[in-house]
Each structure stands twice: as structure tokens, then as C-alpha cells.
C-alpha positions in Angstrom: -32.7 22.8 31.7 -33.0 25.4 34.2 -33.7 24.7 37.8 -36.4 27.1 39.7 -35.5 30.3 40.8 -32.3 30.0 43.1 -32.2 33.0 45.2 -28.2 34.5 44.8 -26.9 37.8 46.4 -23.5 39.0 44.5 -22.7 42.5 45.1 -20.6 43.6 42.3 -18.7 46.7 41.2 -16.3 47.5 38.1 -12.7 46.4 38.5 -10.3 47.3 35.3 -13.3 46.8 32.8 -14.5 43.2 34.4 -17.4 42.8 36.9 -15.7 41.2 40.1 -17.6 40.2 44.0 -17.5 43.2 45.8 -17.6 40.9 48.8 -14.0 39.7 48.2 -11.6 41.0 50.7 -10.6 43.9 51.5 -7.6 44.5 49.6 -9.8 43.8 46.4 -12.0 46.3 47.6 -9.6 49.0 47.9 -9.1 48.7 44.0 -12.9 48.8 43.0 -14.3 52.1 41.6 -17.8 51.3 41.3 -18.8 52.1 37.7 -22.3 50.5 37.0 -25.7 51.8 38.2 -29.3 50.6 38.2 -31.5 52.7 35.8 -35.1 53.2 35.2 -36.2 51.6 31.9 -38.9 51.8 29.7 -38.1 48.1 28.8 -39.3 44.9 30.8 -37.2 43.4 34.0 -35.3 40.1 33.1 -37.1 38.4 36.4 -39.1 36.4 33.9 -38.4 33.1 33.9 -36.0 31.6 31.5 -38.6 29.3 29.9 -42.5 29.3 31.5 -43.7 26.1 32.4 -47.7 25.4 33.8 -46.0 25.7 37.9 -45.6 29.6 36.6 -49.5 29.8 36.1 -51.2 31.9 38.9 -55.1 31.3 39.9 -57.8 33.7 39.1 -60.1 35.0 42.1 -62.5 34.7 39.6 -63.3 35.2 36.2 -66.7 36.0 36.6 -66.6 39.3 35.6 -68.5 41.9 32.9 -66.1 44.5 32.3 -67.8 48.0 30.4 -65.9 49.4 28.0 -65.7 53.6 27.5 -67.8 53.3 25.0 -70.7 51.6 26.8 -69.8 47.4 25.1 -69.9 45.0 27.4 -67.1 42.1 28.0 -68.0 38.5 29.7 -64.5 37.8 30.5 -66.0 34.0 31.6 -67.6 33.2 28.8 -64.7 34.3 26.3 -62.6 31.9 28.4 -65.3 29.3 27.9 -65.2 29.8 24.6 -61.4 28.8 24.7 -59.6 32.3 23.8 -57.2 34.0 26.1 -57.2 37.2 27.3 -54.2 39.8 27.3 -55.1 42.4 29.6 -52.6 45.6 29.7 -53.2 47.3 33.2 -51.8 50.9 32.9 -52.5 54.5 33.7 -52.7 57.4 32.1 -49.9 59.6 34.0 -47.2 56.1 33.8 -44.2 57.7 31.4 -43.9 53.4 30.8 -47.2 52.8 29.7 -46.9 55.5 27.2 -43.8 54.1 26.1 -45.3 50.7 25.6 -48.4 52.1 24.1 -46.7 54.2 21.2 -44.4 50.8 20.6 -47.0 49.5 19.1 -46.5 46.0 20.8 -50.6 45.8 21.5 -51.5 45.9 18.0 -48.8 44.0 16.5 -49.6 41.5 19.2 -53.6 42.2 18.7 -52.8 41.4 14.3 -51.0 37.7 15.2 -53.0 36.3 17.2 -56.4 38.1 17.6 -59.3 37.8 15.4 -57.7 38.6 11.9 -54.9 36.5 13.0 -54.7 33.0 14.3 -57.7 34.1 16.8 -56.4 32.9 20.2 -56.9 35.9 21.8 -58.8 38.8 23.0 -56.7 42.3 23.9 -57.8 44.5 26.6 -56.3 48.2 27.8 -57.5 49.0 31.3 -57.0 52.6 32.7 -56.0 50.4 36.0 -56.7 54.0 38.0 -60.4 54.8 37.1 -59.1 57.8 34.9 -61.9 59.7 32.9 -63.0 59.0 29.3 -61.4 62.4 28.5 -58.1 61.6 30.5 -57.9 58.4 28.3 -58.1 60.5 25.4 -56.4 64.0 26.2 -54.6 66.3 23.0 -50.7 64.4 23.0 -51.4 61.6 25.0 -55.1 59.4 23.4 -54.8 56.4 24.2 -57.6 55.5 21.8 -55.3 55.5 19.1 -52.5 53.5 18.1 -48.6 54.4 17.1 -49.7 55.5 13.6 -52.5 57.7 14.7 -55.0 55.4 14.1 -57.9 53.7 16.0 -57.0 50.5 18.3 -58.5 47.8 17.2 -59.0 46.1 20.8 -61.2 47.9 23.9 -60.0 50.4 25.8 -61.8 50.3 29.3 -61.8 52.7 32.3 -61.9 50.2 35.4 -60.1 50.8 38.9 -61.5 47.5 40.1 -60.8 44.7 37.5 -57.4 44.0 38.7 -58.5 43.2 42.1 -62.0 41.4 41.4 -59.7 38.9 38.9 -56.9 38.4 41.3 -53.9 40.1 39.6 -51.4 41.9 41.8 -50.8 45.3 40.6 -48.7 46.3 43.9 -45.6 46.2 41.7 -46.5 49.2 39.6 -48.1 49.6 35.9 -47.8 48.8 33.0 -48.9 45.5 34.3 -49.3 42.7 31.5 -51.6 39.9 32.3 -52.3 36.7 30.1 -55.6 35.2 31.3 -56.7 31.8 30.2 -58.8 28.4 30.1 -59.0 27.2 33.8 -59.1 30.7 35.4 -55.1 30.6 35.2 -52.8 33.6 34.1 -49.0 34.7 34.3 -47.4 37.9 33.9 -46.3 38.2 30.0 -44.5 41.6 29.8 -41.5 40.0 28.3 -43.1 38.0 26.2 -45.2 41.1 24.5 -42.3 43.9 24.8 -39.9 41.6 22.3 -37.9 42.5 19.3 -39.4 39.0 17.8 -42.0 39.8 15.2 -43.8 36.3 15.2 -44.0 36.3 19.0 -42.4 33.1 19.4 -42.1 32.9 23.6 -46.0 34.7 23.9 -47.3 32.1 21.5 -45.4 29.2 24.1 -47.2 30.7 26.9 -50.5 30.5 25.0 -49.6 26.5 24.7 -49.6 26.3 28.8 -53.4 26.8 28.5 -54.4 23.6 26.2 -56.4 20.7 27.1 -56.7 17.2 25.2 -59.1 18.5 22.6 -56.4 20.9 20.8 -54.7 20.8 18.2 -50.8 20.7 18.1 -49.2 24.4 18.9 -46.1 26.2 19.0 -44.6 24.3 16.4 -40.7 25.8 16.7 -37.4 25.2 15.0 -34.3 25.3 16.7 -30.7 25.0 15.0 -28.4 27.0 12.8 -30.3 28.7 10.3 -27.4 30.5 8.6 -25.6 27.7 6.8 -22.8 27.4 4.6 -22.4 25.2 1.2 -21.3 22.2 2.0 -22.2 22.1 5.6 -24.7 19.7 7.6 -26.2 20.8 10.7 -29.1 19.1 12.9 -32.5 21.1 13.2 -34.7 20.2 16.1 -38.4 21.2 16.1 -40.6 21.1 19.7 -44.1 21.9 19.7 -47.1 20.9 21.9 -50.1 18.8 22.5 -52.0 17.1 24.6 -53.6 14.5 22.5 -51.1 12.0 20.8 -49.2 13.2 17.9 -50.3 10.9 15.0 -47.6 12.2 12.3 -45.1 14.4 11.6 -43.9 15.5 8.5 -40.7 17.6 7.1 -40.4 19.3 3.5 -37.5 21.5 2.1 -37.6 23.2 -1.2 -34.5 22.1 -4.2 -31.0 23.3 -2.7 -31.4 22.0 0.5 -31.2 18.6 1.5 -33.3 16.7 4.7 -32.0 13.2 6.4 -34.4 12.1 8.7 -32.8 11.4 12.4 -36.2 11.5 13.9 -39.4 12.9 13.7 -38.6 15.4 15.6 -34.7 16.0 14.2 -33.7 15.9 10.9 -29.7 16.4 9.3 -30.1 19.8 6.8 -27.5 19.7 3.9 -26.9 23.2 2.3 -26.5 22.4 -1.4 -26.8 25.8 -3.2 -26.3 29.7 -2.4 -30.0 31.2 -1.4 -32.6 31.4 0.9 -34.8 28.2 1.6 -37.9 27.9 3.5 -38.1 24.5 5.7 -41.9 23.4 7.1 -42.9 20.8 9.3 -46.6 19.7 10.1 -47.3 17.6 13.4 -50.8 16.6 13.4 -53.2 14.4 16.1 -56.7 13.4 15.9 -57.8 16.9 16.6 -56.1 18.7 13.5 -52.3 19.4 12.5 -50.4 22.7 13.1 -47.1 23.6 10.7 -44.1 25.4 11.5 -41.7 27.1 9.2 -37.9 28.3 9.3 -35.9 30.2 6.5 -32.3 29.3 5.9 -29.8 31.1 4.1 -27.0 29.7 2.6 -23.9 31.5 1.9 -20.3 30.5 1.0 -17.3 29.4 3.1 -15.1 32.3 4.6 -11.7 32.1 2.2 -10.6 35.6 2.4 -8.0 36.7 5.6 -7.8 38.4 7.4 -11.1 37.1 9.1 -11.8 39.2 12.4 -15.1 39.7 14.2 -15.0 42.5 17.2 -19.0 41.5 18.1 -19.8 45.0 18.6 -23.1 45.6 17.4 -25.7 45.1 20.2 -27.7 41.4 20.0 -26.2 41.2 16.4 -23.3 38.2 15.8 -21.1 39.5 13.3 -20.8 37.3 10.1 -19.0 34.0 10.4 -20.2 32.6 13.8 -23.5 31.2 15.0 -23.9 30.8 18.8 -25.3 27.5 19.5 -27.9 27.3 22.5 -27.5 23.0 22.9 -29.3 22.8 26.0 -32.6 25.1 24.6 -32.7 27.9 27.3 -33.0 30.9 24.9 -29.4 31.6 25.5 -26.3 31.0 24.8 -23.4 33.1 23.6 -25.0 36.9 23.4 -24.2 40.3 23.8 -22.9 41.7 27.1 -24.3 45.2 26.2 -27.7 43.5 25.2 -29.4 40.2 26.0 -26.6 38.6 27.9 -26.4 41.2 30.8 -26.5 44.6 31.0 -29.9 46.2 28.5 -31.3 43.0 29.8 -31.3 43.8 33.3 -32.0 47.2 33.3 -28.2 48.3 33.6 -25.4 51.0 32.6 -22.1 51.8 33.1 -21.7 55.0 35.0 -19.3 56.4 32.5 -21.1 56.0 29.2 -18.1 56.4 27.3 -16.3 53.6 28.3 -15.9 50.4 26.5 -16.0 46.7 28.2 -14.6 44.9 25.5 -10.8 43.3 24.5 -8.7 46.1 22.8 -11.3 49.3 24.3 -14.1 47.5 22.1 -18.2 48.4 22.9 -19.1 45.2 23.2 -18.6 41.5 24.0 -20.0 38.1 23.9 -20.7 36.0 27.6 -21.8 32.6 27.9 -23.2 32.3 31.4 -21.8 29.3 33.7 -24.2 27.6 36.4 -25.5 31.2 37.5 -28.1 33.1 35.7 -28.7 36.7 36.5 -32.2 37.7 36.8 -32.8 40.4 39.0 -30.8 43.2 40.2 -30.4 45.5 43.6 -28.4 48.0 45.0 -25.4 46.4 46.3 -24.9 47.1 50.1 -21.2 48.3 49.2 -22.0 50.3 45.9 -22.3 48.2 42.8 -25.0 46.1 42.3 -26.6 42.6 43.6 -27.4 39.5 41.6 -30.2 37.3 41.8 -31.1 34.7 39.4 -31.1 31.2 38.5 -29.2 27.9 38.8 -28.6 26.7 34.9 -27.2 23.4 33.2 -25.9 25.2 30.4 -24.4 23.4 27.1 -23.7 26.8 24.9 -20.7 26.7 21.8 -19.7 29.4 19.5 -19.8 28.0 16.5 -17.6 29.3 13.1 -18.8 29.5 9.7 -16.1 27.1 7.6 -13.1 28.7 6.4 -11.5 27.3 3.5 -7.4 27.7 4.7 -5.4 28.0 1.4 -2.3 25.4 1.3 0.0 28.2 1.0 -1.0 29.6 3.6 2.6 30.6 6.2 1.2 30.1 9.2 -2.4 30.2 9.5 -3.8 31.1 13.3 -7.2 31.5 15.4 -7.0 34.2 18.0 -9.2 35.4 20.6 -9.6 37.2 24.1 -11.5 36.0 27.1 -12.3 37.1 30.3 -14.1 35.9 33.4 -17.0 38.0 34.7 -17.4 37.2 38.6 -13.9 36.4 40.5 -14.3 32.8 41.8 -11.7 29.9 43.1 -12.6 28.0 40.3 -14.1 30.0 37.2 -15.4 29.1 33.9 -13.0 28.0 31.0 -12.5 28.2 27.2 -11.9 25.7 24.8 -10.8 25.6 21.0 -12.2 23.0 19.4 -11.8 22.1 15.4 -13.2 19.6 13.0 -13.0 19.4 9.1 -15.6 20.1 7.2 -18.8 18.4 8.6 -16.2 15.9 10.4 -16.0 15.3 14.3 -14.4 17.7 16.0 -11.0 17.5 17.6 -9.6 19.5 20.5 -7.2 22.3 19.1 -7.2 24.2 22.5 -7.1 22.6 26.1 -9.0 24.8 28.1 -8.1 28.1 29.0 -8.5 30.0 32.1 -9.7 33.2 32.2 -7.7 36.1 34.2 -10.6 37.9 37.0 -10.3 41.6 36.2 -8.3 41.8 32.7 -9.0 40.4 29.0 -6.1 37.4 28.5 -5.4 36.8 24.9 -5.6 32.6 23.7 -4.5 31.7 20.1 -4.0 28.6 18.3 -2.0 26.9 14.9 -4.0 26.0 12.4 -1.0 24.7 10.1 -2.5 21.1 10.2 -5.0 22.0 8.3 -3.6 23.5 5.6 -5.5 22.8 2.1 -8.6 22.1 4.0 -11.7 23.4 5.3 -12.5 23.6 8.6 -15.2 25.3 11.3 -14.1 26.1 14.6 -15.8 25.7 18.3 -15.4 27.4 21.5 -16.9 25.3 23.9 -17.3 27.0 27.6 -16.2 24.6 30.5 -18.8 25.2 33.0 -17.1 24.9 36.7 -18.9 27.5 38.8 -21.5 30.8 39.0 -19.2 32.6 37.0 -19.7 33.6 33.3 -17.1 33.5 30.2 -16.7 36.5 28.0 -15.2 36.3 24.5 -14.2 38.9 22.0 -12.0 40.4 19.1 -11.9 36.6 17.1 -9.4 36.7 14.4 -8.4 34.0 11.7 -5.1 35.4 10.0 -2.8 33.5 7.5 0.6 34.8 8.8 0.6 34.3 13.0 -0.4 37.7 13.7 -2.9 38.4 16.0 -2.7 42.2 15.6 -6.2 44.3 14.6 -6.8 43.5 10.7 -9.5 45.1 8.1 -12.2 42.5 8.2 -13.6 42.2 4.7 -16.6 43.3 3.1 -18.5 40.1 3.3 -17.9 39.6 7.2 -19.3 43.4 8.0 -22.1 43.1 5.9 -25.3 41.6 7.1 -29.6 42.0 6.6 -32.3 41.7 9.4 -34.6 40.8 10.0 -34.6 38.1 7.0 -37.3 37.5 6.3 -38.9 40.9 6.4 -42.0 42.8 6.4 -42.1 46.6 6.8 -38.2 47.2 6.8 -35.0 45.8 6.7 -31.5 46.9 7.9 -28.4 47.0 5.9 -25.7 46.5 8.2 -22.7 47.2 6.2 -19.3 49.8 5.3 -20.1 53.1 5.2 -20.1 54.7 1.8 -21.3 51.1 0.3 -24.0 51.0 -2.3 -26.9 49.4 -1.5 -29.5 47.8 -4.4 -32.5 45.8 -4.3 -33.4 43.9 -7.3 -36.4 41.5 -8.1 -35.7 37.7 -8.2 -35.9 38.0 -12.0 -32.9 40.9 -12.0 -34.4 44.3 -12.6 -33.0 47.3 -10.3 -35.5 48.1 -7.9 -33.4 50.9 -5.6 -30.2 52.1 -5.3 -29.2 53.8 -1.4 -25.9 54.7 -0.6 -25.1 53.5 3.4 -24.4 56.9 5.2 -23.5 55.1 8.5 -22.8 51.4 9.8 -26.6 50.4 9.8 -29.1 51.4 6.9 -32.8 51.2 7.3 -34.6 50.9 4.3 -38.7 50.4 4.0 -40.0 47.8 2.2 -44.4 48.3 2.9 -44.6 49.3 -1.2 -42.8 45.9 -2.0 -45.2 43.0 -2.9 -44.3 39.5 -0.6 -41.6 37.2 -2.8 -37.8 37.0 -3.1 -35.3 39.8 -3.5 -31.4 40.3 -3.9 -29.6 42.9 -2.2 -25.9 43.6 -3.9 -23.7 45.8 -1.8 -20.7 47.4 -3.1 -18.0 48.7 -1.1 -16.9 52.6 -1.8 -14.1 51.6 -3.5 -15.9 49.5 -5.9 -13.4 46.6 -5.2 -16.0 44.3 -3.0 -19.7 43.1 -4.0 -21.6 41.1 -1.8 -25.0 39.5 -2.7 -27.3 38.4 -0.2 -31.2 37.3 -0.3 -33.6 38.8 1.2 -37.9 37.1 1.4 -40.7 40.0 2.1 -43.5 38.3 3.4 
């Protein structure tokens, strides 16, 4: 769990590809050329919290309040908190470049379809010309704000209101867009981050929601947690959290044929993947005031067994195939992208030269698993670069492999990988190799490895022990300091070498989001063939992949299973995968 916001100053700058203290001495100094820069971005800061709790909730002024929309309706914004809906008030303007941005996104009505009142009908959606601006402002020739990112009419009121903001209590001296979730008990907290998200089910919004409910609810934010790509064979444990106020009177867990459940406790349960597919897992937690049900989809796949196995984790946010990052202490993070999540698109950052590459061997990206220092906020650094603050963590992260099936023949079969160390401390984070056979307890392979400050070290290990058997793999961060641990270019080989290898067609390949609704990408070789076919096996499509990622639309496709069956250029490879439309 995360401690409050611990205020941290580390001025940083670019040192041989790895971000170093720009406050070390001098002699360090002198070999710095600053290389990353604060940039303006359309997408929200990372100050938000790591998780919200109800000592994040902000008092109203008031709510008493009638707001007018443009069109003359009136809003009681008391009594639709009396009623017990929330309100998620988007204060903007009409000359903010931001705004727009957020606007044509499409976040407000996506949000406005889950939860408002054709969806689960928690909430109300407001957009407030924060300014005053003019009905015919609001709705000027290229920039009507009346309509949403398809050209159609919003579905939630669009008001014209300089004073709202104030009269409520909500500071707008940071600038607009400014997103606002208002609820029960005259309390709200900023939500930005929670609406701006790549998540289509709105998982972290719909946890703030539950910091508003009283002892007459019903169970919310029923949420799994665990690996949900699994492998035949393999056991892993799958948590579920939710909330409530009034005592939970049962719990209950159901898995369709192919997966198995053993019940570690209500709220954790052991999931055994039995057969290749995709499998939807529910749980319902009731109390006396009703139940709420939660559901996860699983796919199952089979154990790596052809080598050379390499992952360069280069696609933004995206793991390659093979390896699960493991978040054990429940912070939302755990091993993710540098260029993404983990640091830099999350903070609002880029590299001054935008050609060059952070990762092991020249590669775009990375993976970092931060140590007892997470970044949340950046500044100008008073010596170029840039300043850190953030928050004091506990974390408990692992990089988990798929299993790999090591043939007994094998000559000498070996795990490779770089790592590197992101600040330059006394005492920085390590890296350690852990193995275990298949569902067995794992056994250190690697002691831990220290990281060099400023360059990527290469760390392999034998496998020859475990010839004939199959076996996943761990690394484990050893957490000593404020530091953070990257890791790239991972490579499983038969023969020793740790050299750059061809990964196969079944490691590059990969669908998201699964499940789907309007579109899914292929992620896959270029030149593949791509074809959908129904669950009972007639061709639906055929697309050939013209680069590494393939969008295809899915809106004239009826909700139910699919199979996608890529084949590589050469015809050699075919890969199946499943893929639900809900």
C-alpha cells in the first residue's frame, strides 16, 4: 500500500541512455547532456493518486445550486445528490485546445453510456462553458460543442455558467478542462484520470463512485485481480475486492467447463486452466441491501515450446506474449512500460531527440518496476533536466513467464536478460531470477543482480536442470531504495546464446482489447493473414496485416465468440486465438 503523498525533489537529466541525479557531483555532471524535456499534453497529469481513498474527498461550499442549461432546463444539483446519483461535471472553455481534445475523445459519452441513465444510472454528466461563453460560441461551424465525436447530439447538458465552479467550491485556478466528481454528502475529487482512460469499463471511475456509499447500498466495484492470460496446465490465484458498507452476507464464484475453481476464500479462489479458449469467470457478493456481480475473461493458450523465445517489450503499455507482470501488492502497477504507464507518456514527458531509443540493444522501449519512490509530478529541474515528485510505495511487483516446455535434448538451454537502474543511488534496486516447475514452488535460479547506473548490464542463467521439464520463470525486484529497475530484451534459447533471435510467430502475435466491442487490434508479422471465423467455423473476413498493428471494426458483428487464425507470409506458422464481442 502506498503511503500519502511524500514530497521528493530529484533533478534528473540523460546520462548514456539511463536517467541519473543531476545533483550528483560534479564530475557526473560534466558527463550529462540533458536529453528529456517537459511537454504540453493533451493527456491528464500523473499527480493523481495511486489509488483514491475517502481522505482524497474535498467538501462542497454548497450544493445548493440550480444550474440553467442553454437551452432554458433547469438542474437541482441538491436534490439529484439527494436522490443518491453523482454528478460529473466537465468545466472547460471554448478557446482550451485540451478541452477540445477531450471533447472529440469521446470520453463524456462513453462515460455518460456506463454509468448514466441507460447504463447502471449512477450518474448525471454535465459540460460547463466554465468562462460564460455565448450559446453561439458553444456551438460555432468546426468547433460545436453540442455534438459528440460522431457528429451527433450529446446526450448530457451542455450549460453556459461562469459562476458554478465557484458557488460549489471547486478550484479551477489550475486551468480547464477541469473534471469534477460531485457526490452524496456534498463531497467531490478531481477525476481527470479516471475519465481520460484507455479502460473501456471504467474500472478506477467506478472505485471512486464507491467512496460515496452509505450503509443502505448495495455491494459495488466488484473487481478481479490476477493473471488472466493462463496457460494449460497452470494454476494461478484470482483475488476479487469490492465494496460495501453493510455486511456482506455471501459470496459466490462460477466458471464455465475448461476451467477449474478451488475455493481459498471467499474472496480468493485457485483457477486451473484445463482447455485452450476463452472463459468468462463471475462472482456475486450480496448483503441485505441486494448483490452486485463482477466478471473477468480468461484466455488459455498453450506452453511456449518453440526457441528461440525472445521478447524486446517494445510496443507501448503492451507485454509481449509470454510474460504477465504481476502487481502483488494491488497499486495498479507493477512492471510497465517506460515509454508509457511506467514513466515517461505518464508524466507528460519526451526525450529531446525523438529518435533515440532507451532500451537494451538501441530498443524503443523497456519495462521498469518502481522501487520505494513513485514519480508523480514533474518540474523543471534547477540544472536542466527535470524534478521528481511523487510517492513513498511498498511495492511487491514480479515479472512472471508463461511455462516453457524445455525439450530434454536440449544443449544448453539459457534465460537472458538486460537490466538497468533508473536513478544512481548508494544502494539501488536489484534483480532476481527465480524458477519453479510447473505450478511448483519456486526456487532461486539467480541471486540478485545489481544493476550498473548509466548503462544496460546483461544477466543470464542455466537452465540445464531442468531439462525434460516445464517450467515458468520470475524476476522478482529487490526493493532497497528510491530507485527503479528496468528490464528488457528477455530471451530463452536452447544453445547458450544470448545473441538477438527471430522470435516466433505465436510470441509476436497478440489481440486487444479481448473482449471487444467496436474494434480490435491484430498485433502481429507484417504480411500475415488475418481471418475471423464464427465459433461454428465459417470465414467471416480475410485482412492481410500491412504493418505491425492491424485495426479491424467489429460494430456489424453480433455479441458471441470468434476465432482469429493468423498465418505468417510464408505460410509456415498459424496461430489461433479467441476473441468474445460483447
Amino acid at each position: 500500500m502506498n503511503k500519502l503523498i511524500t514530497r521528493l525533489a530529484l533533478s534528473i537529466t540523460l546520462a548514456g541512455g539511463v536517467l541519473v541525479p543531476a545533483t550528483q557531483a560534479t564530475a557526473q555532471q560534466q558527463l550529462v547532456a540533458p536529453n528529456l524535456q517537459l511537454v504540453e499534453s493533451s493527456t491528464p497529469s500523473g499527480a493523481s493518486q495511486l489509488r483514491a481513498t475517502k481522505a482524497d474527498l474535498n467538501n462542497l461550499n454548497t450544493s445548493k445550486y440550480v444550474a440553467k442549461d442553454i437551452n432554458g432546463k433547469e438542474y437541482d444539483i441538491d436534490a439529484i445528490l439527494k436522490s443518491g446519483k453523482a454528478i460529473m461535471i466537465d468545466f472547460s472553455a471554448t478557446w482550451c485546445k485540451w478541452c477540445w481534445e477531450l471533447h472529440k475523445s469521446g470520453a463524456l459519452e462513453k462515460l455518460y453510456s456506463k454509468f448514466g441513465p441507460e447504463g447502471t444510472n449512477q450518474i448525471e454528466v454535465f459540460w460547463v462553458e466554465a468562462d460564460g461563453a455565448s450559446k453561439s460560441k458553444i456551438q460555432a461551424k468546426g468547433r460545436d460543442w453540442t455534438k459528440d465525436s460522431k457528429g451527433n447530439p450529446v446526450p448530457y447538458p451542455i450549460f453556459s455558467d461562469a459562476r458554478m465552479a465557484a458557488k460549489l467550491g471547486i478550484d479551477l485556478s489550475k486551468g480547464v478542462p477541469k473534471l469534477a466528481l460531485i457526490g452524496p454528502g456534498n463531497k467531490w475529487i478531481d477525476c481527470r484520470s479516471e475519465v481520460e482512460t484507455s479502460d473501456p469499463d471504467f474500472k478506477q471511475f467506478e472505485a471512486l463512485l464507491t467512496l460515496f456509499m452509505n450503509k443502505g447500498d448495495k455491494p459495488q466495484a466488484v473487481n478481479f485481480s490476477g493473471v488472466t492470460d493462463l496457460y494449460i496446465g497452470e494454476t494461478q490465484t484470482m483475488k476479487i475486492s469490492y465494496v460495501t458498507v453493510a455486511p456482506i452476507t455471501n459470496v459466490e464464484w462460477k466458471a464455465p467447463e475448461g476451467i477449474t475453481l478451488k475455493k481459498v476464500s471467499n474472496e480468493e479462489y485457485q483457477v486451473t486452466a484445463n482447455k485452450l479458449g476463452s472463459y468468462e469467470i463471475e462472482a456475486t457478493v450480496t448483503n441485505a441491501n441486494g448483490s452486485a456481480t463482477g466478471k473477468v475473461t480468461v484466455t488459455v493458450s498453450e506452453p511456449i515450446s518453440s526457441y528461440p523465445f525472445f521478447c524486446a517489450m517494445d510496443v507501448k503499455d503492451k507485454l509481449d506474449k509470454g510474460w504477465r507482470s504481476i502487481d502483488r501488492d494491488g497499486d495498479g502497477f507493477g512492471f510497465d512500460s517506460f515509454m508509457g504507464r511506467g514513466c515517461l507518456e505518464r508524466l507528460n514527458l519526451k526525450f529531446n531527440d525523438p529518435n533515440y531509443k532507451p532500451g537494451a540493444e538501441s530498443s524503443a522501449d523497456y519495462l521498469i518496476s518502481w522501487g520505494t519512490f513513485f514519480p508523480l509530478e514533474t518540474q523543471p529541474g534547477k540544472q536542466g533536466g527535470v524534478s521528481f515528485s511523487g510517492s513513498t510505495i511498498e511495492p511487491n511487483n514480479e515479472l512472471l513467464s508463461a511455462p516453457l516446455v524445455i525439450p530434454a535434448d536440449a544443449a544448453k538451454p539459457t534465460f537472458s536478460c538486460y537490466i538497468n537502474s533508473f536513478f544512481e543511488e548508494k544502494k539501488v534496486d536489484q534483480l532476481k531470477v527465480m524458477v519453479s516447475e510447473l505450478n511448483g514452488t519456486p526456487v532461486e535460479l539467480l541471486a540478485p543482480q545489481a544493476p550498473i547506473a548509466g548503462k544496460w548490464k546483461l544477466i543470464s542463467a542455466d537452465l540445464s536442470a531442468y531439462k525434460g521439464k516445464t517450467i515458468k520463470l520470475s524476476l522478482v525486484p529487490v526493493v532497497n531504495g528510491q530507485s527503479g529497475i528496468g528490464v528488457d530484451q528477455l530471451r530463452v534459447t536452447m544453445d547458450g546464446t544470448t545473441d538477438v533471435e527471430t522470435p516466433t510467430l505465436n510470441v509476436e502475435t497478440s489481440l486487444y482489447p479481448n473482449p471487444a466491442s467496436d474494434y480490435v487490434t491484430v498485433r502481429t508479422r507484417v504480411g500475415s493473414t488475418i481471418e475471423f471465423f464464427t465459433a461454428d467455423g465459417a470465414l467471416l473476413s480475410t485482412t492481410q496485416a500491412m504493418g505491425e498493428e492491424t485495426t479491424i471494426a467489429l460494430a456489424q458483428l453480433p455479441a458471441g465468440r470468434y476465432l482469429v487464425r493468423i498465418t505468417s507470409l510464408e505460410g509456415g506458422e498459424i496461430v489461433l486465438r479467441p476473441l468474445i464481442i460483447k
